[in-house]
N, C-alpha and C positions, 0 to 999 in steps of 0.2 A: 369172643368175636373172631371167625376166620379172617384173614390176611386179606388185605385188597388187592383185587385182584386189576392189572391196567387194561385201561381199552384200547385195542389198537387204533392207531389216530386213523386208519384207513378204514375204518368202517364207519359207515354212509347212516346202519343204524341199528337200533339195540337189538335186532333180532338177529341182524348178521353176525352181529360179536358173539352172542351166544348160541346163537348154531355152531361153531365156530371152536370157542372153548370152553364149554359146559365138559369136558372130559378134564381139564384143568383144575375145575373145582371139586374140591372133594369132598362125596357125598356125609352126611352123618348120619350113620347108620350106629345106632345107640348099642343094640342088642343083635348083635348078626346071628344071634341064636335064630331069632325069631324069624328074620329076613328069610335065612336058609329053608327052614318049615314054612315058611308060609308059599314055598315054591315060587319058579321066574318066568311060566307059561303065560305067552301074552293071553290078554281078553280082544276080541274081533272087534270093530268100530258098532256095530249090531248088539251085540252082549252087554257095550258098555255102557247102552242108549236105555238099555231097557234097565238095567242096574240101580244108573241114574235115575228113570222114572222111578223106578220101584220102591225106592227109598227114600225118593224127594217124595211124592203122594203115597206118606203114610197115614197110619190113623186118626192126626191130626183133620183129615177131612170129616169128620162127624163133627166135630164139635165149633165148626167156621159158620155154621149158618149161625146158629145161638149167638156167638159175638157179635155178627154182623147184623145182627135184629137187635141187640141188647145196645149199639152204636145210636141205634136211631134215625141214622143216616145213612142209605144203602148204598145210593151213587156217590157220597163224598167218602166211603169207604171202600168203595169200589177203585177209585182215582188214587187214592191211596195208596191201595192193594198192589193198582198197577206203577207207581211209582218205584217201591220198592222192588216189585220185583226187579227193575232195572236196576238198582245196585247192585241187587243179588247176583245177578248175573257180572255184573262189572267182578265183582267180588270175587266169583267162582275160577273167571280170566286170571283176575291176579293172583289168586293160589296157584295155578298153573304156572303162570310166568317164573313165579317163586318157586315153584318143585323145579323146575328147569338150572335155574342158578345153582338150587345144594342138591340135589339130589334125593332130597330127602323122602321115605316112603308112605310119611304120613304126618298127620298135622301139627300133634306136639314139636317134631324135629323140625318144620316147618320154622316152625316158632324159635325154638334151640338158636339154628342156626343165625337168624338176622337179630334177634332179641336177646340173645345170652341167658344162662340156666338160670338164672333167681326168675325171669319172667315164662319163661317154660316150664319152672316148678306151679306156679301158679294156675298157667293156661291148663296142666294136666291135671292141677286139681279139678279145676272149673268142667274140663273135658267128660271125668271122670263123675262128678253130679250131675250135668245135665245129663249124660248116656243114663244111669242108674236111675233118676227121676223118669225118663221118657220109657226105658223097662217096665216101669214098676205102673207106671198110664198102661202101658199093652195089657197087662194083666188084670185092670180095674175095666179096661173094655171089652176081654173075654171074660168075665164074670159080669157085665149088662149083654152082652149078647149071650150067654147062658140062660139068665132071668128072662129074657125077651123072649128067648124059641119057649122056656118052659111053663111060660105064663101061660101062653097064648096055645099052649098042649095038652096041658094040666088043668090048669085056672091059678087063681090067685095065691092058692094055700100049696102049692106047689113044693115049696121050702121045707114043708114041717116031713119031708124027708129027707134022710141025711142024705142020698145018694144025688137030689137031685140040687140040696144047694150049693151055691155055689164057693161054697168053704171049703166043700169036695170036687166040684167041678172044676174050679180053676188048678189044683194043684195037679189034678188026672192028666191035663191037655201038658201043663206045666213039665211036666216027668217024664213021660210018655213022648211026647213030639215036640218039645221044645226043647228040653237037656240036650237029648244029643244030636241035634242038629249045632250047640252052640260048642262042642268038640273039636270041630272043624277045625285046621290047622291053617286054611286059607280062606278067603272069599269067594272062590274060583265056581264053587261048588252050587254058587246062589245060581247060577248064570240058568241052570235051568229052571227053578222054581221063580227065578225072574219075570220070564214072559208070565206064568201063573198070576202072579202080584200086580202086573199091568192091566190085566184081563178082568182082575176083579175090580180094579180102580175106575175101569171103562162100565162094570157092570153096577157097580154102588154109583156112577154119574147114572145111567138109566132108567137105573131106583129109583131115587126121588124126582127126575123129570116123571116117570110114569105114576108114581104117587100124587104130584100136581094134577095131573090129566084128569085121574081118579076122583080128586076128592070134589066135591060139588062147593066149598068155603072158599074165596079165594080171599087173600087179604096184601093188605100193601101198607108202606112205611111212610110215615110224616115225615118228613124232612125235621131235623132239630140243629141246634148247632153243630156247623163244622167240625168246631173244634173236638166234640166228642169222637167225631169218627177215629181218631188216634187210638181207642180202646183195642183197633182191632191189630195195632202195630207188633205186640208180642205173639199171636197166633198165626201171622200169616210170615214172621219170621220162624216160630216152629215149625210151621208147615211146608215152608221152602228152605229149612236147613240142610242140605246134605252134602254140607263142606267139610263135615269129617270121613265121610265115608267116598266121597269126590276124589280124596288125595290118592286113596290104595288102589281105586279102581281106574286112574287118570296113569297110573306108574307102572301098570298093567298092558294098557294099550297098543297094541303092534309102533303105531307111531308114536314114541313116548317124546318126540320133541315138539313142540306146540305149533299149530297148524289149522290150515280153513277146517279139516275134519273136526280135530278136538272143539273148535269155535262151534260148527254143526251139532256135536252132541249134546253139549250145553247148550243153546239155543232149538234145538229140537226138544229134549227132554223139558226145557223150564217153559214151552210154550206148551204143552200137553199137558204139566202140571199145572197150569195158570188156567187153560181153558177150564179141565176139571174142575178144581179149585171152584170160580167162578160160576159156572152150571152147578152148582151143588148148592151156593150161596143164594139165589137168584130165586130159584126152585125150592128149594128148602124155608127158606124167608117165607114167599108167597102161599107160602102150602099152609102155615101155623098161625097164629097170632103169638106174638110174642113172649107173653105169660106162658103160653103153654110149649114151648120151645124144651127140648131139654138139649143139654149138654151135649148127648150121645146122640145123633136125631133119632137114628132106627131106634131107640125107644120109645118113640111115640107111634109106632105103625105096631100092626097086630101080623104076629106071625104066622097065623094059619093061612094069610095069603100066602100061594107057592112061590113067588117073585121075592116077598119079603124073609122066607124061610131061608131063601137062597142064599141072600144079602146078607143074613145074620151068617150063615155059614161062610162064606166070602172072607167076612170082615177076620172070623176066626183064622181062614185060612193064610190070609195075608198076613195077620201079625204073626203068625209059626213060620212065613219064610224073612221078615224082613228083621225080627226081632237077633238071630245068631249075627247080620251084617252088622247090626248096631252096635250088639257087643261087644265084637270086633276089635271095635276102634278104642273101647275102654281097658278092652282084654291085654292092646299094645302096652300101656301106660302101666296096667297095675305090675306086669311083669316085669317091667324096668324097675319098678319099687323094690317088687323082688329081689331084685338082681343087686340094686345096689344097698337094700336095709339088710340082706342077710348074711351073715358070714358063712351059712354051710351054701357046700356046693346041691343045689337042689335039680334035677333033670327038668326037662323042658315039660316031659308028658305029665310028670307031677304037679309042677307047674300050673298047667293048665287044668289038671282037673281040678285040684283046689281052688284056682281060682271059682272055676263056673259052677261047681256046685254050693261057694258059699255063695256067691252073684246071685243066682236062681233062688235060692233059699231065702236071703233076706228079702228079695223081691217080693216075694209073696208073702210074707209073714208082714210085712211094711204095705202094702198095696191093699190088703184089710182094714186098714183105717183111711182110705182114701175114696171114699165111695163114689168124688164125682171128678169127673177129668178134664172140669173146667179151671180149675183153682191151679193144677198139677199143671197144664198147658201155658196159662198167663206166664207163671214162674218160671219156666223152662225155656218161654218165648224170649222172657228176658233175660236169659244167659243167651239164648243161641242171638242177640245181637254181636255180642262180644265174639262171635266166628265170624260174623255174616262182614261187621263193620271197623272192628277196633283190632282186632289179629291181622285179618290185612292188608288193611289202614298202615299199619306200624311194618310188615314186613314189607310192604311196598317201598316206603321213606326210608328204609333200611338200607334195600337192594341197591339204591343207588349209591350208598357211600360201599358198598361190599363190594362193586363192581368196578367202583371210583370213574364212574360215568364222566366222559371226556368227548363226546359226541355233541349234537344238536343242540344248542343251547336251551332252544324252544320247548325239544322233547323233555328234555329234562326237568325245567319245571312244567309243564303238564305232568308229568308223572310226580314231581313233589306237591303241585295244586291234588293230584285225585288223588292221592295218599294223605293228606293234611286233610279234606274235605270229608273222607272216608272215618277218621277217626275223631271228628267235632261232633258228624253227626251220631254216629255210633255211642257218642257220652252221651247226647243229649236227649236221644229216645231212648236209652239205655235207664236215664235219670226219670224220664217221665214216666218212663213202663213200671218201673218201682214204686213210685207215689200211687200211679192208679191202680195196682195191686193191691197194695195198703188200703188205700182206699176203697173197692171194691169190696175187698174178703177178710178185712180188719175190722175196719171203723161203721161202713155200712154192712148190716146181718143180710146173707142172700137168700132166697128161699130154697129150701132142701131140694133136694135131688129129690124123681119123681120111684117110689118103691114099688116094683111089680107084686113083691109078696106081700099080704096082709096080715097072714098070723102075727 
């Protein structure tokens, strides 16, 4: 635990003090190996907006309408949806606030520093499964958006060539455009296939509003109990996580000390993600009847439409730029292992390769027995509560004895009220999200994933 640091009794309030003496505290920078390589070129306020979307609206959006039909309840999952997102956002503030205090360039060190290493060793295991879980989803939804362009080009027996299944197609896309893009030594580089990734996210909302338009069924949700609409609490925490990749690209920023801008990019990019989100839900719901929902939606649409041919390509294309950011963030952590489980001295560029090509490799050899990305999504939902709620829940409650806060009495517990309140709830959706997991894809058998090929 760093040293506490005093407040000057002259300041009026906590952002003066740390505007102030944020050069005081000293960053914890784990591996300056990696600081160094990863370069210190800011990102524009424009780069960091789209970044943020790009990676808050990932592929998690195909598979939010299924949940939110499988709720029952659309509008109290809806309320829901948008409750949380106001945490989320609370949440994203306080990571910022907390990168401000230590310096630190990314989430585990986040952690490090208000939490001390026995709870940083953990957060970076946790870090390190959801990233490698949400990987190995990318690769389970370009092998259904494979099946879907080839079904609907070929027919059903499509498969009973080896070229065209997808045991060869996904590792092609896999080697080919995903390896080395995940080489990268920075982030920096996403900035232009960014805008790309926003563009498809805008053009899969169009999809299925214009697929609704199309279909001549319309259908709608009975209302059931409230209290099921909760099912949807681990998806639409997947799908609005991007508080590990928030940190590298917030410490980037021309204005790296916290400000109405940074408050703008986070509240610009989680309102774009929320619309989409939502138009996708809404649209997608109304377009199926529920049984026939799949996981993936574009697998329920026929690809010889040109709109949907497109979509399927889209979706590919997104997960090849979003997938090396996500990486990223696990690629920090495993190299620390590195660094500290081995006794030889090993280079950075070696380093890195080994990492990403055993990353990639078991990804794909593991993503083979995952055929549907509903199961993979719930699970993963309910770890990214643990970033969303319970990391900076605790680094919040930290900050104030680090800083040995001597200001506003008021301020001070408000900031210990949303920090306490931040990691109650965060246990307690965290607890339910597990039971109804169990529950779900345990105890009740669900019906299989819908198979494009017949052979």
């Amino acid at each position: 635990m760093p040293k506490n640091v005093e407040l000057s009794s002259g300041s009026r309030t906590l952002r003066e003090f740390l505007n102030r003496q944020l050069i005081n505290v000293r960053p914890i920078i784990v591996n300056a190996d990696i600081h160094r390589k990863c370069g210190s070129s800011a990102l524009s306020l424009q780069t960091a907006i789209f970044l943020t979307i790009n990676f808050t609206i990932g592929i998690g959006i195909l598979n939010f309408p299924k949940v939110f039909a499988d709720s029952g309840n659309l509008t109290g999952a809806l309320i829901l949806s948008g409750i949380l997102s106001v945490f989320i956002i609370g949440s994203i503030v306080i990571l910022s606030y907390c990168v401000d205090i230590c310096g630190a360039d990314n989430y585990e060190d986040v952690v490090r520093f208000f939490c001390g290493p026995l709870y940083s060793d953990i957060c970076a295991g946790t870090i390190v499964l959801y990233i490698f879980g949400g990987c190995m989803s990318a690769f389970v939804i370009i092998g259904d958006q494979s099946d879907r362009l080839l079904a609907s080009l070929y027919g059903s027996n499509f498969c009973q060539f080896w070229y065209l299944n997808r045991q060869f197609v996904v590792p092609l896309v896999a080697v080919t455009l995903i390896l080395p893009l995940c080489f990268a030594k920075h982030i920096e580089f996403l900035k232009y296939p960014s805008l790309g990734g926003v563009l498809v996210s805008v053009y899969l909302v169009f999809l299925i509003i214009r697929q609704y338009y199309q279909s001549t069924a319309k259908f709608s949700l009975k209302s059931s109990n409230w209290t099921r609409a909760t099912i949807v609490i681990p998806i639409v925490c997947y799908g609005f996580q991007t508080h590990l990749n928030w940190i590298p690209t917030y410490v980037r920023v021309k204005k790296k000390t916290f400000s109405p801008k940074v408050i703008a990019i986070i509240i610009i990019s989680m309102l774009i993600a929320s619309t989409s989100y939502t138009l996708v839900i809404i649209y997608g719901v109304l377009t199926w009847p529920t049984e026939q929902l799949e996981s993936n939606i574009l697998k329920n649409y026929d690809a010889t439409d040109e709109f949907v041919l497109i979509g399927v390509l889209c979706v590919i294309f997104k997960i090849i730029t979003t997938y090396p950011g996500t990486f990223f963030c696990a690629r920090i952590t495993i190299d620390k292992w590195y660094c500290k489980l081995s006794k030889d001295a090993i280079s950075f560029d070696n380093r890195l390769a080994s990492t990403v090509i055993i990353w990639v490799l078991t990804n794909l050899v593991l993503s083979t027995n995952f055929p549907d990305i509903g199961s993979i999504n719930d699970l993963l939902g309910t770890l990214s509560i643990t970033f969303i709620f319970i990391h900076p829940g605790m680094c919040l409650f930290k900050s104030i004895k680090v800083i040995k806060y001597s200001g506003p009495i008021k301020l001070k517990r408000l900031l210990q009220i949303i920090s306490i309140s931040y990691i109650i709830i965060g246990v307690f959706i965290a607890i339910l999200s597990i039971y109804q997991w169990i529950d779900l894809y345990l105890i009740n058998e669900r019906p299989k994933p819908l198979s494009l090929c017949t052979i």
